[in-house]
N, C-alpha and C positions, 0 to 999 in steps of 0.2 A: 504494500500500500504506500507508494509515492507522496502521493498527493492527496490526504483523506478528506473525503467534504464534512461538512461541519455535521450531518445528519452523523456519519461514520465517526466522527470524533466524541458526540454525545453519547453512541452507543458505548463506544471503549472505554468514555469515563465511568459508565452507570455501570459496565462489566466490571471495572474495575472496584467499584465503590462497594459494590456487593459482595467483593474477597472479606471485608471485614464485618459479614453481620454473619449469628450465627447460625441461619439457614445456610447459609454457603459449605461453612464448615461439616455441621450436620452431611449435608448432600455430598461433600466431600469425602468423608470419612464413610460412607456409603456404597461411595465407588463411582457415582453418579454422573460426575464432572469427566471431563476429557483426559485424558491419558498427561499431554502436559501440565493445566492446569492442578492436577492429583499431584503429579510430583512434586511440580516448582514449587505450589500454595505448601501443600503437605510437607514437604522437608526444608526448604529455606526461607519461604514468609511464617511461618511457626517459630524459625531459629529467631528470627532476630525477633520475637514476640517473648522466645522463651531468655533471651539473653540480660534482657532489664531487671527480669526478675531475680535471676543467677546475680547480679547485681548488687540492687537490692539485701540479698543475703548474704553478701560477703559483706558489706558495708554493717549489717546492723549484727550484734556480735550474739543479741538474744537468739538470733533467727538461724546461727551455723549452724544446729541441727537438722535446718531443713534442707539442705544444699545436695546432699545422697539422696535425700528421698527425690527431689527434684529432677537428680537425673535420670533417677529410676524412672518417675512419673514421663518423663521425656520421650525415656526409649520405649517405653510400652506405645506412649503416642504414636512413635516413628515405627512401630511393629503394627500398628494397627493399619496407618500409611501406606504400610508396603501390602497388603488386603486391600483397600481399595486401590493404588495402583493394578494391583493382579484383575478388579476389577472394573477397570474406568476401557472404557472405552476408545480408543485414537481416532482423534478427527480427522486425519485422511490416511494415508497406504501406508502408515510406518511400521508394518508387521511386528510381527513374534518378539525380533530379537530384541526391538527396540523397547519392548516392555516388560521382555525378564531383564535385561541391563540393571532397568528402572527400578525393579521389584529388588535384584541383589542389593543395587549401590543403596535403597533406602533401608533395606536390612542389613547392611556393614556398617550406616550410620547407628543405625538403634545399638547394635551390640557395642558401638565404640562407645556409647554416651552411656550403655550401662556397663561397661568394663571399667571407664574413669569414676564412676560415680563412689566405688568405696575409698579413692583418696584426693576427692575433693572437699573435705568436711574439714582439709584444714591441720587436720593430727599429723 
């Protein structure tokens, strides 16, 4: 899309705008959503969602016990992710491989994010 008219540009925005409500999510997590959409949304718009809050808990010193559990809570997320990418759909001819790729690469993330999790608490 070179040159998108403003009808095109309004769609993209309202497409866009909808990543953060949480029907999207919902439908995401469903499998619902297209093949990229599942991945991208599902593994790195959730990172930088899950990153403030990692944050958050290293800053406030009551809260370090919650920092393991978080990443636990994380990779189950990113296990559940790689379920609906197995189940999302590809909007056009990107076959097979391109969505077991998809399906490993967001389970080598979930296992990384629970592999670090018993030493990030800080000990």
């Amino acid at each position: 899309m070179t040159n998108p008219s403003q009808s095109e540009l309004d769609q993209i925005n309202a497409d866009r705008a909808r990543m953060f409500t949480r029907a999207f999510w919902k439908s995401l997590l469903q499998g619902r959503e297209g093949l990229g959409d599942t991945f991208w949304a599902g593994n790195y718009l959730a990172g930088l969602l899950f990153l403030p809050i990692v944050i958050v808990l290293l800053f406030v010193p009551a809260l370090y016990g919650g920092i393991a559990p978080a990443f636990v809570m994380f990779g189950l997320y990113l296990m559940a992710v790689a379920r609906a990418v197995w189940l999302a759909k590809p909007k056009g001819n990107s076959g097979m491989e391109l969505k077991v790729t998809a399906v490993v690469w967001t389970l080598l993330n979930a296992l990384c994010v629970m592999a670090v999790s018993p030493f990030s608490a800080g000990q």
